[in-house]
C-alpha positions in Angstrom: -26.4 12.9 29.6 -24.1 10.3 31.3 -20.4 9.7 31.4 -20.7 7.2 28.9 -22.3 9.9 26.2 -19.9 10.6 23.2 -18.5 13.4 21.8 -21.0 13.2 18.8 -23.8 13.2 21.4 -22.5 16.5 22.8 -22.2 17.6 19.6 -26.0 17.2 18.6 -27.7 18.9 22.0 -25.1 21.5 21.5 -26.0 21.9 17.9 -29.7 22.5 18.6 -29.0 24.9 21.0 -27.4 27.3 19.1 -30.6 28.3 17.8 -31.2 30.0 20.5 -27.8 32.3 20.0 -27.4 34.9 18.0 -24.6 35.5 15.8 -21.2 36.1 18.1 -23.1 35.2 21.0 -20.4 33.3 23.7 -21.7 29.6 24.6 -21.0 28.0 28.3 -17.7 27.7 29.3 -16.1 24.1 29.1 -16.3 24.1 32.6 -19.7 24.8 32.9 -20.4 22.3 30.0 -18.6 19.6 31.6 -20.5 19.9 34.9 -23.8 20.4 33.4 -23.5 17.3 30.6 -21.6 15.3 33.5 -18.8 14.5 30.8 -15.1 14.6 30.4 -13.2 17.6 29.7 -11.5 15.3 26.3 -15.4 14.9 25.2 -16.1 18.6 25.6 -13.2 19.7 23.3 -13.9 16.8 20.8 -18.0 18.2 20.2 -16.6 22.1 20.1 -14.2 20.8 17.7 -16.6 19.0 15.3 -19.0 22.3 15.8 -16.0 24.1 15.2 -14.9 21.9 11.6 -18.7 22.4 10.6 -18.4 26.0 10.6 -21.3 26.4 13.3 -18.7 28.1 15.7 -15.4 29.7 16.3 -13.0 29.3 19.2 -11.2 31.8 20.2 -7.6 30.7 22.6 -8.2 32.3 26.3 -11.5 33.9 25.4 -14.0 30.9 24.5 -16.5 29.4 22.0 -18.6 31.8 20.1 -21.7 31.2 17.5 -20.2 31.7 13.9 -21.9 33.6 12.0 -24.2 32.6 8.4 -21.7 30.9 5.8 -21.5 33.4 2.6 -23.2 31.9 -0.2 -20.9 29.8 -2.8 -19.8 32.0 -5.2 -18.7 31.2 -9.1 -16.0 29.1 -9.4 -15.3 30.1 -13.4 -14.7 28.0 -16.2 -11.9 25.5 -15.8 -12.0 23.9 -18.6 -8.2 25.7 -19.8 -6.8 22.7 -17.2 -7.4 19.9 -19.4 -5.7 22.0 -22.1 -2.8 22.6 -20.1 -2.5 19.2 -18.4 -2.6 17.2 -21.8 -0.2 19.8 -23.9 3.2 17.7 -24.1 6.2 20.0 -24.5 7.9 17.6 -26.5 6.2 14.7 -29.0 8.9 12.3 -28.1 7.6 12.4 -24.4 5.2 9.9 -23.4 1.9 11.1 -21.8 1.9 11.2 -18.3 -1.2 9.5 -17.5 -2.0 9.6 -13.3 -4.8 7.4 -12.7 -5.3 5.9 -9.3 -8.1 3.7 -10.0 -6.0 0.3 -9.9 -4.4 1.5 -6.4 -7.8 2.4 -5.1 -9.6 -1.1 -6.1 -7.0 -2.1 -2.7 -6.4 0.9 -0.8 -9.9 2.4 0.2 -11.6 0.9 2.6 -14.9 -0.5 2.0 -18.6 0.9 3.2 -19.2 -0.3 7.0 -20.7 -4.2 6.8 -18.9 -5.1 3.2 -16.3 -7.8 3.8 -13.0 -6.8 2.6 -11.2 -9.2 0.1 -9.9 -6.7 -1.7 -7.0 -4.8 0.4 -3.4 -5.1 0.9 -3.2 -4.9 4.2 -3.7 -7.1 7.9 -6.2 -6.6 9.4 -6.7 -5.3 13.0 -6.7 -8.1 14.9 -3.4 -9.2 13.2 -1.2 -5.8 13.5 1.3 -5.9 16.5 -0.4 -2.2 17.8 0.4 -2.9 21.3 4.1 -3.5 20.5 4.1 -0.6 18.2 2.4 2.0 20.8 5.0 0.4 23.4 8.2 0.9 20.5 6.6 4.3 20.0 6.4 5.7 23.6 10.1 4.5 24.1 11.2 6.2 20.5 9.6 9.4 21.9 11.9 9.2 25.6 14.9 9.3 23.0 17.6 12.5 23.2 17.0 14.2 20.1 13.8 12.1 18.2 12.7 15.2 17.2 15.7 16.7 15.7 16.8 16.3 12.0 17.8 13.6 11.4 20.4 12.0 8.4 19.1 12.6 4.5 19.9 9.0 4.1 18.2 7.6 7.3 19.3 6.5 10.9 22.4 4.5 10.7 21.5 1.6 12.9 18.1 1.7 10.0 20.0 1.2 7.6 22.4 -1.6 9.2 19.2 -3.2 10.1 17.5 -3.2 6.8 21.1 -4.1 4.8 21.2 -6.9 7.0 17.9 -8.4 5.9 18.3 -7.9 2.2 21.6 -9.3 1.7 21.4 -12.3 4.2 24.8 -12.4 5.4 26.0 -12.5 2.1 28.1 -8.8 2.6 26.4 -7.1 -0.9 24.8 -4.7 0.6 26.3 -2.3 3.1 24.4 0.2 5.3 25.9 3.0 3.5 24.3 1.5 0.6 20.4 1.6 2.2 18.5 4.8 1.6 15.4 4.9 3.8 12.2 5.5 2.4 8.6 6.4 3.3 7.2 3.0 2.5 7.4 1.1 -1.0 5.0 3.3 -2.8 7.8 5.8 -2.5 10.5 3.7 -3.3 9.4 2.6 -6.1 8.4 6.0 -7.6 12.1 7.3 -6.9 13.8 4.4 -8.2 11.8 4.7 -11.7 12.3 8.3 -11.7 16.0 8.1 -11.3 16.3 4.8 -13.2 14.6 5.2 -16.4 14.6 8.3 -19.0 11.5 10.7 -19.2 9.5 9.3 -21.8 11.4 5.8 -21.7 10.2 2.3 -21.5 10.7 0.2 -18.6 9.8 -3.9 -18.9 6.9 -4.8 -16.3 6.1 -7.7 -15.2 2.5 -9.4 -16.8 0.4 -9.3 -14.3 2.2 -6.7 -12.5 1.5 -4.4 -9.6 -1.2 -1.9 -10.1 0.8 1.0 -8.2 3.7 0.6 -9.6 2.4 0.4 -13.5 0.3 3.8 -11.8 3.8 5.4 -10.5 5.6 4.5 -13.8 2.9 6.0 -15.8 2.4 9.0 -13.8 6.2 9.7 -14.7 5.9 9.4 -18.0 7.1 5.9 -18.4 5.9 3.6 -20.8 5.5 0.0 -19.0 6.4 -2.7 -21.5 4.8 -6.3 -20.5 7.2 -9.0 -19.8 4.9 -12.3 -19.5 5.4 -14.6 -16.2 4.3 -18.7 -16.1 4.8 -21.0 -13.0 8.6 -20.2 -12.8 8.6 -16.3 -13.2 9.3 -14.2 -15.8 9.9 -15.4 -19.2 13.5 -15.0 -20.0 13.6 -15.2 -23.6 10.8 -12.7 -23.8 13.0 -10.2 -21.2 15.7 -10.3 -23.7 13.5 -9.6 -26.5 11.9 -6.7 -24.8 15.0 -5.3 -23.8 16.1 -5.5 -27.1 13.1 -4.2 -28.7 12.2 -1.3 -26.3 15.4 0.0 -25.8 14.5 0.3 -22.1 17.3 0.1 -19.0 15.0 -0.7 -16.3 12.9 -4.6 -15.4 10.8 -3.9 -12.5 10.3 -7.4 -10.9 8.7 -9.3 -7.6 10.9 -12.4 -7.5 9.2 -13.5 -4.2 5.1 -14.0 -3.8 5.0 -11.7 -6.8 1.2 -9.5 -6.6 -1.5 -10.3 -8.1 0.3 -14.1 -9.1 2.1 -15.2 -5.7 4.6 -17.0 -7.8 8.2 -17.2 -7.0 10.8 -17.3 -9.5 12.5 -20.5 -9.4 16.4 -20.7 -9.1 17.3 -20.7 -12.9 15.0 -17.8 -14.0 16.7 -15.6 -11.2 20.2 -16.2 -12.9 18.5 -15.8 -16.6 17.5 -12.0 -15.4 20.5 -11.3 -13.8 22.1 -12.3 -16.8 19.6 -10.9 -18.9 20.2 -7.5 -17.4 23.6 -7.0 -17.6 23.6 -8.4 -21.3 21.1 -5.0 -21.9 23.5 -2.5 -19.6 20.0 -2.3 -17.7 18.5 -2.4 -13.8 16.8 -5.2 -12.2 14.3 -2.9 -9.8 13.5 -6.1 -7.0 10.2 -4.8 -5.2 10.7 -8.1 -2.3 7.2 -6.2 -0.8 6.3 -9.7 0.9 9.3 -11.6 2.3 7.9 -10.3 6.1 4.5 -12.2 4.6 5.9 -15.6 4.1 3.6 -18.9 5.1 4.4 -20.9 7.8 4.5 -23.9 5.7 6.5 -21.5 3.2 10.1 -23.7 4.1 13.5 -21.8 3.5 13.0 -18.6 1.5 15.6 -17.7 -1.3 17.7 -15.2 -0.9 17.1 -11.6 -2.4 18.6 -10.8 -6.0 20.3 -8.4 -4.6 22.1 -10.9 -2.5 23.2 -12.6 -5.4 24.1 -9.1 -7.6 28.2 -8.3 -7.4 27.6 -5.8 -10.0 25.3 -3.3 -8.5 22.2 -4.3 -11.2 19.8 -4.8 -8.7 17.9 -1.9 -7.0 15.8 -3.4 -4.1 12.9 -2.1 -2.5 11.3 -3.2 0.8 9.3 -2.3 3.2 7.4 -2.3 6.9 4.2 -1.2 6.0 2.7 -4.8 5.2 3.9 -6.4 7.9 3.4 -4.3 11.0 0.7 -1.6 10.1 -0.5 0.9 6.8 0.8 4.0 9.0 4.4 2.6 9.6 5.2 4.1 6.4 9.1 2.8 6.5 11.3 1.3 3.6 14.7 0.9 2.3 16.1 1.1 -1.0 19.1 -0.1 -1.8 21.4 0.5 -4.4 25.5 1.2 -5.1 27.4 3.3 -7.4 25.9 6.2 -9.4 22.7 5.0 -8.8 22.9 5.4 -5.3 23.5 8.9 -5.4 21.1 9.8 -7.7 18.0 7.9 -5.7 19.3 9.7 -2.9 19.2 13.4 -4.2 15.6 13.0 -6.0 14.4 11.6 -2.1 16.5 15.0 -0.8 14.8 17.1 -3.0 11.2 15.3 -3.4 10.7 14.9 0.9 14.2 15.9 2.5 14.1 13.0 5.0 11.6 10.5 6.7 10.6 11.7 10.1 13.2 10.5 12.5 10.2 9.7 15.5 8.6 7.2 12.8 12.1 5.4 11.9 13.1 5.8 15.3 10.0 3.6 16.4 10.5 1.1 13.5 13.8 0.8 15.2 12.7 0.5 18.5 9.9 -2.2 17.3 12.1 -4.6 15.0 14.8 -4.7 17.9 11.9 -5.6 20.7 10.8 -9.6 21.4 7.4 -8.6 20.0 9.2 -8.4 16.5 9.8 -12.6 16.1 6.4 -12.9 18.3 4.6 -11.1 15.7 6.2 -12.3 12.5 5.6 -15.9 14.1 1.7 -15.2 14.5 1.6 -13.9 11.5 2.9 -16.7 9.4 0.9 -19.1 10.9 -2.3 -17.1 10.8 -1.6 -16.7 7.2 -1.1 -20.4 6.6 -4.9 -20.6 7.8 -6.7 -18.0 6.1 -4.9 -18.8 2.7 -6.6 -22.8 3.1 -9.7 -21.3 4.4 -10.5 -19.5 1.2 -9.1 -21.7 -1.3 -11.3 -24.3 0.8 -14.3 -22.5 0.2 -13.6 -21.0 -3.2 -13.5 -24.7 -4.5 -16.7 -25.5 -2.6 -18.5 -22.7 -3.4 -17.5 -21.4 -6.7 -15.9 -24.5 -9.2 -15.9 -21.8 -12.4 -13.1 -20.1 -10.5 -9.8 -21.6 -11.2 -6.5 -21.5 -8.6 -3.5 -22.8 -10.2 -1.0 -21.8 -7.6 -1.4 -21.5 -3.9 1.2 -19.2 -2.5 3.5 -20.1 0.3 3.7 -16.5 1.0 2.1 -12.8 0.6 -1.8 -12.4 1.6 -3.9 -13.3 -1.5 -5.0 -15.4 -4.1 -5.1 -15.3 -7.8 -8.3 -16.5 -9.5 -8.8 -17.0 -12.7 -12.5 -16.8 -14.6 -14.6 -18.4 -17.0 -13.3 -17.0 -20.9 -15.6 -13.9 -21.6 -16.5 -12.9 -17.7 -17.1 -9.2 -17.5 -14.6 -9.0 -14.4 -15.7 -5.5 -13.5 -19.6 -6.1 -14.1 -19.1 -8.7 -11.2 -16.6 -7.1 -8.9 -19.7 -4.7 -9.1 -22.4 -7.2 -8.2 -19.8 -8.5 -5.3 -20.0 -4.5 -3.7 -23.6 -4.6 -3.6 -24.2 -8.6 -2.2 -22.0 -7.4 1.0 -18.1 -8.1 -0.3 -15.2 -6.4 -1.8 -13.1 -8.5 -4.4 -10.2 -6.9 -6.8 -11.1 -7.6 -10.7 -7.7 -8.4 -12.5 -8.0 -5.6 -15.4 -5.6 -3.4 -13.7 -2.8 -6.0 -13.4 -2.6 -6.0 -16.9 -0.6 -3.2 -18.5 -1.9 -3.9 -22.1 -4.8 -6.3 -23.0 -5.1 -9.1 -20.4 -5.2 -12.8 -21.8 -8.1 -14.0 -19.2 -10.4 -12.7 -16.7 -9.5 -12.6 -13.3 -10.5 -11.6 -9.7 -7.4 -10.8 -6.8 -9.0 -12.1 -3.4 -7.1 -11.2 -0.5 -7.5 -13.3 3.2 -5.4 -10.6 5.0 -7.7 -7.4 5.1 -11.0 -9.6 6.3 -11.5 -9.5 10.1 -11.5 -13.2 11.0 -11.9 -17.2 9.3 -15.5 -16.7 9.8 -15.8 -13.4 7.6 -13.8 -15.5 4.6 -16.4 -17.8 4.1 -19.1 -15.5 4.7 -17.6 -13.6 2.2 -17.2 -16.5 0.0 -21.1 -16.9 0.3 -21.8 -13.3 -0.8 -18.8 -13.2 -3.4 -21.2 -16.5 -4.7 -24.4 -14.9 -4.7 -22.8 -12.2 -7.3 -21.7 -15.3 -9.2 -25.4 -16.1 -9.5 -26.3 -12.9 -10.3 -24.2 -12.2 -13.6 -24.1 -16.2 -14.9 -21.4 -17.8 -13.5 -22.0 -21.3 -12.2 -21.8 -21.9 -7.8 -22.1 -25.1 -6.3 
């Protein structure tokens, strides 16, 4: 075995020799094991490690690495069946059902088998994530006095200036006493609904809405009442019915390269649900997950709601995570009055605080040169993929319809011939070499259309669009649908 031999190698010739050991029996030390593989020291703890997680052998600190002996045979795990009872039983029949069912958030969020081209996911891909700049903003976060000390409940202050200072433009409505940071927008969201809306409530969602957020809302026990959207945003005469009619407090929204649609509301709507909103007594919940994500051709964005808000209706989320990397789990909410304090104790007493060395490197990183750098390469490589598929898409597959080409966010909303089985062909997509998003759990009651979310962020390069285009066609062929 050479230098250039892996771990895993190691981990196979070690793995045959301990046949020859007997139960307890001490193997080589590393030393002798790096000298007679002719490997590092890093490979030889990686292949005792896997050995090790495999139950083939236990390490013992000071002493060495020692055959394990025979694993006892699985025993009976009883009858479980009393769960399902006890998970359903409601306490109380007013209560809604908590239903938690991450099959929607999935569909984007695991990643696919090795050679399927992703056009499903929510996130950039490798080649477009600043990890240079983030390993350099994290080795400078770790030389910091104190980075692994406690820090604030409500975040680092200079955080929460920085975050206040992108949500309210300039404008002076939000304050960084009034910016909570958060473990990413997942979490957000989940403690805003929870301290926002009643158990058992209703809360008005947009239609088509975010799949983890109508999952969040339902694992609380929320009911999600669809609010329609058309070109402009949500419809506002239908908002004020719905508030009306459910009763509920809370309109979750995406004003800004809403998902799965990549609209934007246009300047009237955003007034009509402000106004709508305070007409009910109820919260506008802004989720602004893609303002980071805008085009380079996107032109001057508008500002948030909660820019616009003097009367503390709007509860905004946003976050790093789709900008910079899935791991740079930091977010902000942002909220005044009562409100405030209330998202603030259910974060307290759900996860205390969001380790200080991860907001100390989101700091370190959205302060660097690398920060404007990235969100520059970014927008333009955006710009590029989002033409690239639509470009293909229209070559390749004329039953799909695009009526709206965002400016902004990272995919595209297709729409389907009437009568498509959408899953039967997100199915045939898997097994032709590509992963696409069927539209079904967008929806949170009975869709009006078939549709497929294809997203030009996750895939690896321009290339792998149109190849996946190709094989995304080929599954066309396969259930019925017409391809050029």
């Amino acid at each position: 075995m050479n230098n250039g031999s892996s771990a895993g190698d190691l981990a196979s010739c070690l793995r045959e020799e301990l046949e020859r050991y007997s139960t307890g029996e001490k193997l080589p030390s590393s030393r002798e094991l790096v000298r007679r593989f002719r490997v590092s020291p890093v490979t030889v703890s990686r292949a005792l490690a896997a050995l090790a997680a495999e139950g083939l052998i236990v390490t013992r600190p000071g002493a060495g690495a020692f055959r394990a002996g025979p694993r006892p045979a699985p025993g009976s795990r009883g009858d479980l069946g009393w769960q399902e009872v006890s998970l359903s039983a409601e306490p109380t029949p007013e209560h809604a059902p908590r239903t938690v069912d991450a099959t929607g958030v999935l569909a984007t969020l695991a990643e696919p088998p090795p050679g399927v081209i992703e056009l499903s996911g929510g996130y950039l891909a490798p080649p477009l994530r600043p990890e240079r700049a983030l390993a350099a903003a994290l080795a400078r976060a770790g030389r910091r006095p104190g980075v692994w000390g406690r820090p604030p409940m409500e975040g680092i202050g200079d955080l929460r200036a920085w975050f206040a200072r992108g949500i309210d433009g300039g404008a002076g409505t939000v304050a960084a006493s009034d910016v909570l940071i958060t473990a990413g927008g997942q979490s957000a969201l989940s403690t805003a609904l929870r301290a926002l809306a009643p158990p058992g409530g209703a809360v008005l969602v947009e239609s088509p809405a975010y799949p983890g957020m109508l999952a969040t809302a339902r694992a609380a026990g929320l009911r999600p009442v669809p609010v329609p959207v058309d070109a402009d945003g949500v419809r506002p005469g239908l908002l004020e019915r719905a508030f009306a009619a459910s009763g509920a407090r809370v309109f979750v929204c995406q004003p800004l390269f809403q998902n799965p649609t990549g609209g934007a509301y246009a300047p009237a709507r955003r007034a009509e649900v402000l106004a709508a909103a305070r007409a009910a007594g109820a919260f506008v919940l802004e989720d602004d997950f893609a303002r980071r994500l805008a085009h380079e051709d996107a032109g001057p964005l508008p500002p948030t709601l909660a820019a616009e808000d003097r009367d503390g209706a709007v509860v905004h989320v946003c976050s790093l995570t789709k900008i910079a990397s899935p791991s740079l789990r930091v977010g902000a909410l942002a909220a005044r009055g009562p409100a405030a304090e209330r998202l603030r104790a259910i974060q307290i007493v759900d996860s205390f605080f969001v380790p200080r060395p991860l907001q100390e490197t989101a700091l370190e990183f959205v302060n660097s040169p690398a920060w404007g750098r990235h969100l520059r390469a970014v927008a333009r490589e955006l710009r590029v993929r989002r033409e690239a598929l639509a470009t293909a898409l229209a070559a390749r597959l004329p039953a799909l319809s695009l009526p709206h080409l965002p400016r902004g966010g990272y995919h595209l909303w297709a729409g389907l011939p009437p009568g498509t089985d959408e899953t039967a062909l997100a199915a045939a997509a898997l097994r032709a070499g590509v992963a696409v998003a069927p539209g079904r759990p967008y929806f949170p009651a009975e869709r009006p259309a078939p549709h497929l979310r294809l997203s030009f962020a996750p895939a690896v390069s321009v290339t792998d669009l149109a190849e996946g285009v190709d094989r995304l066609a080929r599954a066309c062929a396969e259930t019925g649908l017409p391809t050029a």
